[in-house]
N, C-alpha and C positions, 0 to 999 in steps of 0.2 A: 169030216172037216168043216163043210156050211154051216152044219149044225150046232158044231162048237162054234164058231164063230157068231154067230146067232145070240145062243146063251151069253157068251163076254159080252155082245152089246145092251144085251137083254139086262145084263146086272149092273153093269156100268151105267146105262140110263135111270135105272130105278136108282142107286145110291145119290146121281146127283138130283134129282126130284126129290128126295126127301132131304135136303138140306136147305137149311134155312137163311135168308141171301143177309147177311151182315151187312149194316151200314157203317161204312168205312168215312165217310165225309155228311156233314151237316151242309144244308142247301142254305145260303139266309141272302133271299130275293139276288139268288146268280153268284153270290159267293161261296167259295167251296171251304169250309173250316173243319180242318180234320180233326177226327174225333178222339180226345188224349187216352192214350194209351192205359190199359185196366177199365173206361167206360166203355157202355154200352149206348149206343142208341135206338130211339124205339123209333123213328121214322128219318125223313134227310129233316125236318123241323124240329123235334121234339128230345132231348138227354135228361133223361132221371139219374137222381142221384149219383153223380160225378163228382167224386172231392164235396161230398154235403152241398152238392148245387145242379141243380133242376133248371134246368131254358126251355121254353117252347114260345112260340110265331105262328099266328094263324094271321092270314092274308084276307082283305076284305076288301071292297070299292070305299070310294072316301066318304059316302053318305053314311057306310055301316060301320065304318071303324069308328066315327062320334058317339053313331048309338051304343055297341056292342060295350066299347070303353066306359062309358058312361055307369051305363048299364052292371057292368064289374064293378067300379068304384063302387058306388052305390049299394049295390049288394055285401061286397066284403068289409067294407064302412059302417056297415048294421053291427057288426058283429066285434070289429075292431076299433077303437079310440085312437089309436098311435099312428096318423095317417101324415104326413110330410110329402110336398112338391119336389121333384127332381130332374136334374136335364140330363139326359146322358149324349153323347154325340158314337154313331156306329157307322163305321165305311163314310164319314162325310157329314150324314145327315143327323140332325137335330132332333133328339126323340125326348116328349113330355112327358110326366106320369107321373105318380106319387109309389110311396115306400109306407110302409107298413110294419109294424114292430111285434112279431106274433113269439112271446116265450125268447130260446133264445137263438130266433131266427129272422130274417128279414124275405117278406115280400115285396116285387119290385112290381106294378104295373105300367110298360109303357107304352105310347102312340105315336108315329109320328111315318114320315114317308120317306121312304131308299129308291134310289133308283123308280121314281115313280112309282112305288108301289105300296099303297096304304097296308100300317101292319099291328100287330097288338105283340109286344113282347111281355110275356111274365116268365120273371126272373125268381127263383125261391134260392138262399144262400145263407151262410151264416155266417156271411162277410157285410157287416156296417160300411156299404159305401157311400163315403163321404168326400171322396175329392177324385180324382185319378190317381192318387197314389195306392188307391185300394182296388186299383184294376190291374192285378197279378198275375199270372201263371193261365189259366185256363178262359176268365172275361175279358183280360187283353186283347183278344183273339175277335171277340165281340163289339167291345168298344174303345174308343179311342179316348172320350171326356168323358168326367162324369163332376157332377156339382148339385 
């Protein structure tokens, strides 16, 4: 009877070890936005391909999000001519960054600080936002203004 008892825990441990821990909510500096239902996320920062729309956030100190940002523009600016100024407003705060017009898709690069905490968002969509009425369904969730 030990015995058996032993093995159920023995197979019962192995089966949850090899599953792989789903992220259920996206983290964006302390907020919890759950992740719409049929997407997948590949970390609490980062959604590929959700409804043709890709978001990731990477967090940096306020000296390296100027360069880091820069640094982006500048690169993906080589390559593309269709570059336009944009303000989005998410949780509060005022995020700067340009759009970019690639085929028929829009890249969004933005900057700015939540909750104290310096951030770089890029946005890829094939949604032309151009005011807040083009903030629908899954980037409502993200942001509040856009202009």
């Amino acid at each position: 009877m030990k015995n058996i008892f032993t093995i159920v825990l023995f197979l019962v441990t192995l089966s949850f070890y090899g599953q792989d821990k789903k992220v259920s909510f996206l983290n964006l500096v302390g907020n919890n936005i759950q992740v719409p239902r049929g997407c997948e996320a590949q970390s609490e920062y980062e959604l590929q391909a959700c409804n043709g729309t890709s978001i990731k956030w990477d967090y940096y100190s306020a000296d390296m999000l100027s360069e880091v940002f820069n640094a982006t523009i500048s690169a993906f600016g080589e390559s593309n001519s269709s570059k336009s100024e944009v303000t989005f407003t998410s949780f509060g705060a005022q995020l700067k960054g340009y759009k970019f017009k690639m085929g028929t898709t829009f890249q969004y690069f933005l900057q700015g600080t939540i909750k104290d905490q310096p951030l770089m968002i890029n946005l890829g969509t094939m949604v032309d936002i151009a005011s807040s009425d083009d903030l629908d369904g899954f980037l409502s969730l993200f942001f509040d203004e856009a202009s």
